[in-house]
KEVEXTOR-796111 format. One line per field, with one value per residue (C-alpha): residue in one letter; z, x, y; residue number from 0. Coordinates in Angstrom, 3 decimals, m for minus. Layout:
residues N
resn c(A/...) .
w c(Z/...) .
u c(X/...) .
v c(Y/...) .
resi c(NUM/...) .
END
This chain:
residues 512
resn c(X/X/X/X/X/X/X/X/X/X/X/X/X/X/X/X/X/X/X/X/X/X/X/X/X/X/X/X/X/X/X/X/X/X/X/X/X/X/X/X/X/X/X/X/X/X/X/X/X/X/X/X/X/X/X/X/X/X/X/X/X/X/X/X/X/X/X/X/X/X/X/X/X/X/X/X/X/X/X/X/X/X/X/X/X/X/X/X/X/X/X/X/X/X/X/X/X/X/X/X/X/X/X/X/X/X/X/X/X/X/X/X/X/X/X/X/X/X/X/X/X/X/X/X/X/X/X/X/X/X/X/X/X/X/X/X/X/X/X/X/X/X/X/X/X/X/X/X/X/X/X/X/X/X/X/X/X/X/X/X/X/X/X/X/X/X/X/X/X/X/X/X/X/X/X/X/X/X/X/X/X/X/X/X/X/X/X/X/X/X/X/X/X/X/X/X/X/X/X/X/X/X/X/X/X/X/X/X/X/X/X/X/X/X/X/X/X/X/X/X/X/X/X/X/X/X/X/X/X/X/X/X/X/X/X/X/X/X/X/X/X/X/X/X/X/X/X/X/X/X/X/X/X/X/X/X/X/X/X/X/X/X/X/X/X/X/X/X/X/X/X/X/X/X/X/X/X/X/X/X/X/X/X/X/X/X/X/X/X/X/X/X/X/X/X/X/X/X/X/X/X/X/X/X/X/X/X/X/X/X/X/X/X/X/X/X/X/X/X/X/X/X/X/X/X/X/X/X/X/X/X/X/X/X/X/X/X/X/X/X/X/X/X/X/X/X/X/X/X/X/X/X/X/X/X/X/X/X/X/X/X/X/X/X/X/X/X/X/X/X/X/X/X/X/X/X/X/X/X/X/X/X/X/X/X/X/X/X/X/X/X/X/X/X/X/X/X/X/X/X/X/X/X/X/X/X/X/X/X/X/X/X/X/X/X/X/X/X/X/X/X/X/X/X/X/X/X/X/X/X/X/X/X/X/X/X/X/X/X/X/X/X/X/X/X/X/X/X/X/X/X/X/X/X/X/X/X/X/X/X/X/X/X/X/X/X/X/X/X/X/X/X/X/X/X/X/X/X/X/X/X/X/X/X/X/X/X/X/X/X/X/X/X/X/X/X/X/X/X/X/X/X/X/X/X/X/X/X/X/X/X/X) .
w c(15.881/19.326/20.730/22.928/25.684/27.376/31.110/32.096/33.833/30.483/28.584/31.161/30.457/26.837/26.637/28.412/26.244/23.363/24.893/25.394/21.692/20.529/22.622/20.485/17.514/19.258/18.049/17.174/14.301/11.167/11.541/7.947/5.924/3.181/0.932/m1.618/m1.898/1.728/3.553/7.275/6.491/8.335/10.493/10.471/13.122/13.990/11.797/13.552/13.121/15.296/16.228/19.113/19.186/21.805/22.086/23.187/20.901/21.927/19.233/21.161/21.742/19.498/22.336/21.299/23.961/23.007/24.261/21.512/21.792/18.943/18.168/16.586/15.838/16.214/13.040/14.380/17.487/18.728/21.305/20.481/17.483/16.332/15.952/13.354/15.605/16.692/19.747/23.324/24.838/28.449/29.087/26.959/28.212/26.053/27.148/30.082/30.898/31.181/28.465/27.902/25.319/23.604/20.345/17.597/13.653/12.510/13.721/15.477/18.406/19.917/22.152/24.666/26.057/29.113/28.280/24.487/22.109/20.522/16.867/15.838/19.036/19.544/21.367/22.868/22.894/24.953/24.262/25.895/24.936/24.018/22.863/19.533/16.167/14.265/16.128/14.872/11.304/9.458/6.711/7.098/6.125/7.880/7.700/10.202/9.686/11.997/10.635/12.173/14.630/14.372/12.959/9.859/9.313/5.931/3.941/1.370/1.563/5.447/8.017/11.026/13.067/13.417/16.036/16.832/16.488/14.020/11.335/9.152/5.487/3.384/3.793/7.374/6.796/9.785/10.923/13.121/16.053/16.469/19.660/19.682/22.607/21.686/22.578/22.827/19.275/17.562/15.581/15.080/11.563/10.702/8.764/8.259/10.706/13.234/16.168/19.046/20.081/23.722/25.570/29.030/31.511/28.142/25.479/22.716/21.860/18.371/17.702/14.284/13.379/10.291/10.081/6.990/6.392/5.640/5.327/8.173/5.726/4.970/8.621/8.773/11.406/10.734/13.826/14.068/13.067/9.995/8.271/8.021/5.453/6.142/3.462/3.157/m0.617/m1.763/m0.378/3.486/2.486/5.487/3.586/5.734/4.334/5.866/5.201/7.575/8.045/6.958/3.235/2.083/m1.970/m2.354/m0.404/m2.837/m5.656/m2.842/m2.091/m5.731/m6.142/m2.654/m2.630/m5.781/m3.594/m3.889/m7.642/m9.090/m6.737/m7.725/m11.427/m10.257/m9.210/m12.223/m13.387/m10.884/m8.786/m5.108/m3.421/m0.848/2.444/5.603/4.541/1.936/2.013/1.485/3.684/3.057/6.048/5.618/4.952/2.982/0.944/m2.559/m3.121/m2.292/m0.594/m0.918/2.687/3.047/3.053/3.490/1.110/1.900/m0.437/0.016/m0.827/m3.626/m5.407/m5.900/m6.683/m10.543/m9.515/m9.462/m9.704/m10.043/m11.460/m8.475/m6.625/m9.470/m8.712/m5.444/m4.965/m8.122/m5.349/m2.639/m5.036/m6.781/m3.730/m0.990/m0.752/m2.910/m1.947/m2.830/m1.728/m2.367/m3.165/m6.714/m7.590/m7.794/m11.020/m9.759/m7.748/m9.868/m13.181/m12.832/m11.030/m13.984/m16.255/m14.531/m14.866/m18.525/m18.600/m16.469/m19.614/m21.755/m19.740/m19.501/m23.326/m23.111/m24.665/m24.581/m23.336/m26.275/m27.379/m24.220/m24.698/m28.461/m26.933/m23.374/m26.198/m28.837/m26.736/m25.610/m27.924/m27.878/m26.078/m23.213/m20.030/m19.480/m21.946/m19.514/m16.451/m15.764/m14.609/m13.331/m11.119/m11.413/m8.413/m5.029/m6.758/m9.192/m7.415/m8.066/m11.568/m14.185/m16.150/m13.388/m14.392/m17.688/m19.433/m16.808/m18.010/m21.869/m20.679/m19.862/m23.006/m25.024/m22.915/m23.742/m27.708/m27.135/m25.280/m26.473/m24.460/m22.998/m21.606/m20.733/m18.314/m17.254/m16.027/m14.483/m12.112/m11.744/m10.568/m6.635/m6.452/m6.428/m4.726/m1.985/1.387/0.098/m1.587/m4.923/m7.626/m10.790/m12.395/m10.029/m12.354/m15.623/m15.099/m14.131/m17.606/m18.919/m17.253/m18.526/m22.071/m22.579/m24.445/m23.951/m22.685/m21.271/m24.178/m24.049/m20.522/m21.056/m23.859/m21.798/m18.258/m18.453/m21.307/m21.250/m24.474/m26.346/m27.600/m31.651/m31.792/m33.046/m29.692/m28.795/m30.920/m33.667/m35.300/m35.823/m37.393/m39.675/m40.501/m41.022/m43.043/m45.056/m45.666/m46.288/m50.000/m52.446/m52.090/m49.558/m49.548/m47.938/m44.217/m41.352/m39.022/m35.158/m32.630/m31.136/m27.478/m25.815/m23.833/m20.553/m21.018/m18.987/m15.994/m15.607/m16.018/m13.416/m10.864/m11.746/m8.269/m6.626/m4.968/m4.797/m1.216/m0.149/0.739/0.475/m1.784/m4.218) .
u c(m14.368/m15.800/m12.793/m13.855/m12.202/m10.538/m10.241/m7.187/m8.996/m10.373/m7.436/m5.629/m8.291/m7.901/m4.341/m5.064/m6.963/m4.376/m1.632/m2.462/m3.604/m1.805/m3.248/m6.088/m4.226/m4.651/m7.276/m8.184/m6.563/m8.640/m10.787/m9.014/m5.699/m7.510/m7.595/m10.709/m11.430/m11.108/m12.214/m11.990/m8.584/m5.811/m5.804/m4.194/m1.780/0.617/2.913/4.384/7.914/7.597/5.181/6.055/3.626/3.357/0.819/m0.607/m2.988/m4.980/m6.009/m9.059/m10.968/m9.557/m8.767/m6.219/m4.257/m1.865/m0.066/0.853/3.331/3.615/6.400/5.362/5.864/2.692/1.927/m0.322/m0.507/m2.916/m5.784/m7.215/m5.593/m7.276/m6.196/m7.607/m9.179/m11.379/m10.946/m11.958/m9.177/m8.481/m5.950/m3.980/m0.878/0.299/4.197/3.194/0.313/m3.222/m5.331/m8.919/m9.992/m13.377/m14.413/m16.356/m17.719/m16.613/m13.412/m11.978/m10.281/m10.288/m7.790/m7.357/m3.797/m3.904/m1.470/m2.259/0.801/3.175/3.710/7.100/7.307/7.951/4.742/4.765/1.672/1.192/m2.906/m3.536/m6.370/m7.903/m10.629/m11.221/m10.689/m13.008/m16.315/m14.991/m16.097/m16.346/m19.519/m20.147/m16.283/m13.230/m9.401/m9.014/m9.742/m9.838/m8.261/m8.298/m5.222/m4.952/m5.603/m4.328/m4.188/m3.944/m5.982/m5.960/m6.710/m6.239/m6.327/m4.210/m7.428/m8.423/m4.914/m3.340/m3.974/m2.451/m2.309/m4.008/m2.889/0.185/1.133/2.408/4.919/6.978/9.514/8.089/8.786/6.238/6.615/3.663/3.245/1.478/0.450/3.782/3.212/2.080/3.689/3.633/4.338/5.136/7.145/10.921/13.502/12.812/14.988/14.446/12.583/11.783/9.480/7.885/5.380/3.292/4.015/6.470/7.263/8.489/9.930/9.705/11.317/10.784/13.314/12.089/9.331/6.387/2.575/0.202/m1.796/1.317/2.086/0.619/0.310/m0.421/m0.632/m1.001/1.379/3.253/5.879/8.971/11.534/14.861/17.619/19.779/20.443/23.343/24.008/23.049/19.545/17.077/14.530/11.615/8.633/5.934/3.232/m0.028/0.658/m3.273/m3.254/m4.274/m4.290/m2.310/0.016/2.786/2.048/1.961/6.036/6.453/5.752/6.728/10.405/10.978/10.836/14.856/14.953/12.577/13.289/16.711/15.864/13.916/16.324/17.833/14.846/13.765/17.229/18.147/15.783/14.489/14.147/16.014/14.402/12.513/9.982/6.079/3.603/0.353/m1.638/m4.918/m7.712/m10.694/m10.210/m8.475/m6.671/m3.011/m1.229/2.032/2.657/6.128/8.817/6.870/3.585/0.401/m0.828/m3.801/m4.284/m6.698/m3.931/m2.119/m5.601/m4.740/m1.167/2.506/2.147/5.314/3.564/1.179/4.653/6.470/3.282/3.578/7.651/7.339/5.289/8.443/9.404/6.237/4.004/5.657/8.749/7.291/3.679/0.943/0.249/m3.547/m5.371/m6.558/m2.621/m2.928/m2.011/1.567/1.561/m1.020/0.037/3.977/3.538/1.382/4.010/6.498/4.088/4.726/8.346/8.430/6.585/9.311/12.120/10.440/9.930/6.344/5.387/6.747/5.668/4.500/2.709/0.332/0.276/m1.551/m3.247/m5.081/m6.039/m7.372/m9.400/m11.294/m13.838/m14.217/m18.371/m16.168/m16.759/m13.259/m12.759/m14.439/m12.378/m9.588/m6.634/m4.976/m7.948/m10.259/m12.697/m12.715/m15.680/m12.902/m9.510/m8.783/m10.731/m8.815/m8.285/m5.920/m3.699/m4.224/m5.127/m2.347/0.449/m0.454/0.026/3.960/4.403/2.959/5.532/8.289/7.526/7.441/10.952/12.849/14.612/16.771/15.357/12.747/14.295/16.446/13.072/11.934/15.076/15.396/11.827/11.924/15.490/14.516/11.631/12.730/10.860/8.630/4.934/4.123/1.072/0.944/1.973/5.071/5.724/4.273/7.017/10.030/9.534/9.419/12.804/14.764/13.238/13.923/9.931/6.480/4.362/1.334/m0.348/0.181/m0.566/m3.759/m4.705/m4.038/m4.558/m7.645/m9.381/m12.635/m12.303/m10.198/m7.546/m6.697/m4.289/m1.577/m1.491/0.280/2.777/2.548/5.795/4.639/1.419/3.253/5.534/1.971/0.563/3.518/3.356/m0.163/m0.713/m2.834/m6.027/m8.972/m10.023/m6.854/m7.528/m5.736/m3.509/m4.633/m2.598/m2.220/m2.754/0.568/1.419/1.549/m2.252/m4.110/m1.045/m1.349/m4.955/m5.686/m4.000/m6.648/m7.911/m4.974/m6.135/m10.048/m10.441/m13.669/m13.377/m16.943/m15.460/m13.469) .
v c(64.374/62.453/60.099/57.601/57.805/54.406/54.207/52.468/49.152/48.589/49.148/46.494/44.076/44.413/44.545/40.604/39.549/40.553/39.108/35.064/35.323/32.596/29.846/30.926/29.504/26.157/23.579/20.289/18.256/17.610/13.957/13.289/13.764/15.076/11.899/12.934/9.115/8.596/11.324/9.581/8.367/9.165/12.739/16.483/18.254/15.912/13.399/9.948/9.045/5.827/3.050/0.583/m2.096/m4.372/m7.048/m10.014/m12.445/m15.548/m17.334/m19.536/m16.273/m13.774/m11.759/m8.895/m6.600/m4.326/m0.838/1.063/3.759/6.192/8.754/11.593/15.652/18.148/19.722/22.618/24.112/21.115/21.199/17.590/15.261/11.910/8.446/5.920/3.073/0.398/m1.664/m0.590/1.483/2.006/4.371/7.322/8.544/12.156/13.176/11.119/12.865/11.025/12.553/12.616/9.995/9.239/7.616/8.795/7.821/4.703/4.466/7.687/8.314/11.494/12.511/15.298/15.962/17.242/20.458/21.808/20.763/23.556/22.889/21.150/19.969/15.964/14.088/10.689/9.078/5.877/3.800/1.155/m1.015/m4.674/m6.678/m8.914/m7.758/m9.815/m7.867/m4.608/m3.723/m0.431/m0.335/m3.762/m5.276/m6.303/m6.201/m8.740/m12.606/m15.368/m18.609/m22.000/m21.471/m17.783/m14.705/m11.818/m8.583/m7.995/m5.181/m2.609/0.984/0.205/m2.375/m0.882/0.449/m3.542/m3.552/m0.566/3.142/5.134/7.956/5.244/6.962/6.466/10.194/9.432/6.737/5.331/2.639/m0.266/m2.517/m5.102/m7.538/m10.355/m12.838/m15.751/m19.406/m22.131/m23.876/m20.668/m18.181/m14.467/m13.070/m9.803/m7.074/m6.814/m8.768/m11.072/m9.650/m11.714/m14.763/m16.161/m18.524/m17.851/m19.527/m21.356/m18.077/m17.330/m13.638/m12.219/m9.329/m7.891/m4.729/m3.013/m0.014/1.986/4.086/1.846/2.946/1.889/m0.290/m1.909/m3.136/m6.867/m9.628/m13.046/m15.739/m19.333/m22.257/m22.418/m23.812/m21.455/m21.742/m18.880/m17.770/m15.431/m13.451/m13.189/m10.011/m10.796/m10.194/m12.294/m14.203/m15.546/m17.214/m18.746/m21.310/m22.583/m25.719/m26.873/m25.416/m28.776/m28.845/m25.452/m26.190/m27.480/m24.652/m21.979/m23.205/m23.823/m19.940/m18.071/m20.044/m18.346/m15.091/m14.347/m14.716/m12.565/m10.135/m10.286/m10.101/m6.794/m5.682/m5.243/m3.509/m1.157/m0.634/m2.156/m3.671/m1.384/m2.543/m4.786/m8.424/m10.432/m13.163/m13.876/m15.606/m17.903/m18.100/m20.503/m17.900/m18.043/m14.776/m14.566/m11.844/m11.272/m7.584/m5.982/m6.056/m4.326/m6.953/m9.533/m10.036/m11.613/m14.508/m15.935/m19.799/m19.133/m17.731/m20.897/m23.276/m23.917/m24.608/m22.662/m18.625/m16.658/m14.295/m12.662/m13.278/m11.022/m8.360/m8.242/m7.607/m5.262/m3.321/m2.987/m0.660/1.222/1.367/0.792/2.631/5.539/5.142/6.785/10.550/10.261/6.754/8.609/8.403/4.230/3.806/4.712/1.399/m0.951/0.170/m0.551/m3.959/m4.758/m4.112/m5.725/m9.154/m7.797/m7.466/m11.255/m12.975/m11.299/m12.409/m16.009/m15.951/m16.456/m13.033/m9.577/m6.327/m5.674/m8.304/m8.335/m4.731/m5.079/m8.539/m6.198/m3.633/m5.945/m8.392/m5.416/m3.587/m0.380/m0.302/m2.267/m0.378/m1.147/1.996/4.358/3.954/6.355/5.103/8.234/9.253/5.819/7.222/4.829/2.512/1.807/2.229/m1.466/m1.833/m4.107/m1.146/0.237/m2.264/m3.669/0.164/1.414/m1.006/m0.524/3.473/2.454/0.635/3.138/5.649/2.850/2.750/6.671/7.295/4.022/1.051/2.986/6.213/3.584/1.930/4.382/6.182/2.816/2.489/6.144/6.950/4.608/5.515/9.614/9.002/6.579/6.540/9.299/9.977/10.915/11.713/10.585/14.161/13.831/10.388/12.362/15.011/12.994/11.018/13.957/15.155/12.224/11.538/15.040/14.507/16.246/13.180/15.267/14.780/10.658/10.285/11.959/9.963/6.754/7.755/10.313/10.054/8.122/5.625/3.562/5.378/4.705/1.951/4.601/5.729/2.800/2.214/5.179/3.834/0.020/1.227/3.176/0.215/m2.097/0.456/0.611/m3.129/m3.850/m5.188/m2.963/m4.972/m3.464/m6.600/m8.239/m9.232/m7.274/m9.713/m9.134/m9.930/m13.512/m14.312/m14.475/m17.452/m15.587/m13.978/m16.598/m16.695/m13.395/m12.999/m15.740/m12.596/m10.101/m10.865/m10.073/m7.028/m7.952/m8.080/m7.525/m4.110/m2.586/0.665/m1.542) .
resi c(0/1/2/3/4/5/6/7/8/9/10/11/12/13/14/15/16/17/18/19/20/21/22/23/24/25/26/27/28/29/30/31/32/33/34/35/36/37/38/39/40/41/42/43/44/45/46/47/48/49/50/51/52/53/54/55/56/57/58/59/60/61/62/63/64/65/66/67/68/69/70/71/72/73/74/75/76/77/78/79/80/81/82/83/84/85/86/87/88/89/90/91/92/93/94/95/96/97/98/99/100/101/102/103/104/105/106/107/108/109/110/111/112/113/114/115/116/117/118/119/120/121/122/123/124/125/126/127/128/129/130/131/132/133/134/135/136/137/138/139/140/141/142/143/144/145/146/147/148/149/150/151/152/153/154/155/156/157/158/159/160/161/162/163/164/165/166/167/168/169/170/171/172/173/174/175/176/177/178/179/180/181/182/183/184/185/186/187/188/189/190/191/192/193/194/195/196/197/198/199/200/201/202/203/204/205/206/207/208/209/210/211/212/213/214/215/216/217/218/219/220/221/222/223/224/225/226/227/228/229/230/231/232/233/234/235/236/237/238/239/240/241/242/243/244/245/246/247/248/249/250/251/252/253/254/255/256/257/258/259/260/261/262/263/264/265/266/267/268/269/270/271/272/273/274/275/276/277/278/279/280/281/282/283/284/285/286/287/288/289/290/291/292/293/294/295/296/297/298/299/300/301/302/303/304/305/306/307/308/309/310/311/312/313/314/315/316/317/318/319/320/321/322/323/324/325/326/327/328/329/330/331/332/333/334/335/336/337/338/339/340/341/342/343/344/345/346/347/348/349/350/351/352/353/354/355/356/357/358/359/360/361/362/363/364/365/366/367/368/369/370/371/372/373/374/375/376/377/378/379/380/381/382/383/384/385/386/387/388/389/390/391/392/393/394/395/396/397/398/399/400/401/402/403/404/405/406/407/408/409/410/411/412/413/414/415/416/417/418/419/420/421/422/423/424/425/426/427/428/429/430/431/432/433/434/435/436/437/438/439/440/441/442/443/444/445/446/447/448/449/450/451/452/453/454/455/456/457/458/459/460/461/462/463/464/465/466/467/468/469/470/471/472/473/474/475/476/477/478/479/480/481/482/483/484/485/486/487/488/489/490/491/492/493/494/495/496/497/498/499/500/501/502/503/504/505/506/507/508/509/510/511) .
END
């Protein structure tokens, strides 16, 4: 046998490059979360805890400036790490350190600490930046829209990168504090409480703070001058709700529905367990769009909502959402029938609490009206694909899903599942076989074989699927003649109300 034989100065060499091995484990963060709808979205290697916004917004000329300071832990040993944004930024400050910054794609930020940073270790990161929102757009689209004495931020699957950098996906959920200085006269909206307020040299500043976890495309901001209408529940709950002051027509059904804020989220309450969050309200800023967003604590109604009068209903969607969306979000944007399908139902269980038609009912009514060649038939709910994420089967297909689960389990398991499921889940992410298998867990049933008829199964389902024990019951009670005529459902009262919300999450967005 030859042996090679290794002369000490080489074996010194080698033994160096052995030992600094693990800086070789350090590297750049991935561009994505790993959303397979949303590929861009969000970013690997490091998870915020924390975002500290602090701006200042002039409404004449758009003009947004804003240091951002995020919280957050590495993930990976990190060499570079992402952010998800759009505006021109300035300076980046990581653990104090100026870092090496440059942009890339649609709406990346790369950044470049100036030491590499150890996994599990905590990283501030400080951006400065500025410029206006409404020239930034991603595929042609826009989160941000100018209104007459102000501006919003209000989208769906994300709007953050239009004014401040983030881990734009709901997998990295953090608490807020949002400090706006604006124009004397003009307002600044945003989530949770309003801690402070003061006035200097011509400008107001608000501070919001929002002190649960809340997804970045939940984070809003709405500026310009509105009416503002404060409560308090009846258990020390803050209720703020705000109105532009120039909603002309809508402006009387747009109170008539908002003010109703405390009561239906009350009566949810009741459904779906304690409210989740540090304050309450809704706000109607004049914009042009038509759709409405479960911004956390406080959602975002647009006008159009409100244009064939008084709408508890979209108001009833949207709070449903604090709890099946918000605080347990999604953990990829294929799981949406776990927010769309459950504040569909509870537009359901509102028209049977009203008296205007049950769950039921509209259940046999959304699955009637509908023939079977509908293309509504061929959408999955439980994994709809992004051209779809917000299709009307989402919700309609999704909420005739739960009451086929509700016939299936009875009243009570029912809602014992309903209240159970946010209360579990609370502040965290989930999938829809997370939901599948919880249901299972308390009804002490199989359901697999239900939730794939109803949630994956290209189709309409036979109408036994729905409610196997009231065919049974019809079949039981249907005279001898063939020739005798089968009695379909009748439109419930509530159909067109909540129908005339099928917009409510139709907002533009190029992939929706």
């Amino acid at each position: 046998m030859h042996r090679k034989v290794i002369a000490p100065s080489v074996l010194a060499a080698s033994l160096l490059l052995v030992i600094p091995a693990s800086a070789a484990s350090y590297g750049p963060g991935a561009p994505g979360i790993g959303d397979p709808y949303y590929p861009a979205s969000g970013n690997g290697g490091y998870d915020v805890s924390h975002y500290d916004l602090r701006l200042q917004y002039q409404p004449k000329t758009d003009l947004l400036e804003g240091t951002a300071t995020l919280l957050a832990t590495a993930t990976q040993d990190l060499s570079r790490f992402n952010l998800d944004f759009g505006l021109q930024v300035s300076e980046v400050r990581v653990n104090g350190a100026k870092a090496k910054f440059a942009a890339s794609g649609a709406q990346e930020l790369e950044v470049t600490p100036a030491k590499p940073l150890a996994r599990n270790t905590p990283v501030t990161v400080v951006v400065k930046y500025a410029g206006k929102p409404s020239e930034f757009k991603v595929d042609g689209w826009t989160a941000w829209a100018r209104t007459p004495d102000g501006a919003v931020a209000a989208q769906e699957p994300d709007s953050a990168a239009w004014w401040f950098p983030s881990n734009d996906h709901p997998l990295d959920k953090a608490t807020f504090d949002v400090s706006v200085n604006v124009p004397d006269g003009t307002q600044a909206i945003s989530n949770g409480v309003l801690q402070s307020q003061t006035s200097k040299l011509g400008w107001t500043r608000f501070n919001w703070r929002s002190n649960k976890p809340q997804a970045t495309y939940l984070a809003t901001l709405a500026v310009g001058k509105f009416d503002i209408t404060t409560d308090k529940t009846a258990s020390g709950l803050p209720v703020l709700n705000a109105y532009s002051k120039d909603l002309g027509d809508n402006a009387g059904a747009a109170r008539a529905s908002v003010e109703r804020t405390t009561e239906v989220a009350e009566w949810l309450e009741g459904v779906f367990g304690p409210y989740p969050f540090n304050a309450l309200g809704g706000y109607v800023p004049n914009v042009t769009s038509g759709f409405a967003l479960e911004t956390q604590t406080r959602p975002f109604y647009s006008p159009r909502q409100f244009a064939s009068g008084a709408n508890v209903s979209v108001v009833v969607h949207e709070l449903a959402h604090q709890w099946y969306g918000d605080s347990v979000s999604v953990e990829n944007w294929k799981d949406i029938w776990i927010n769309e399908g459950f504040a569909r139902y509870s537009q359901w269980l509102w028209s049977e609490k009203e008296g205007e038609g049950t769950a039921q009912e509209l259940a046999d009514w959304a699955y009637a009206s509908r023939p079977a060649e509908d293309p509504f038939w061929q959408v999955k709910p439980g994994d709809p694909g992004p051209e779809n994420q917000f299709h009307g089967a989402v919700y309609d297909r999704g909420a005739i899903a739960l009451q086929a689960l509700r016939n299936e389990v009875g009243d009570e398991k029912f809602f014992q599942i309903l209240k159970g499921w946010p209360t579990e889940r609370a502040g965290g992410n989930a999938k829809v076989g997370d939901f599948i298998r919880y249901a299972e867990k308390v009804s002490r049933k199989p359901l697999a074989q239900l939730f794939e008829t109803w949630l994956y199964t290209p189709g309409k389902p036979a109408a036994s699927a729905l409610n196997p024990a009231s065919q049974q019951s019809k079949a039981r009670s249907l005279p001898a003649s063939p020739a005798a005529p089968a009695a379909g459902p009748v439109e419930p009262k509530s159909w067109k109300k909540i129908a005339a919300t099928n917009t409510v999450h139709d907002s533009g967005h190029g992939e929706h």
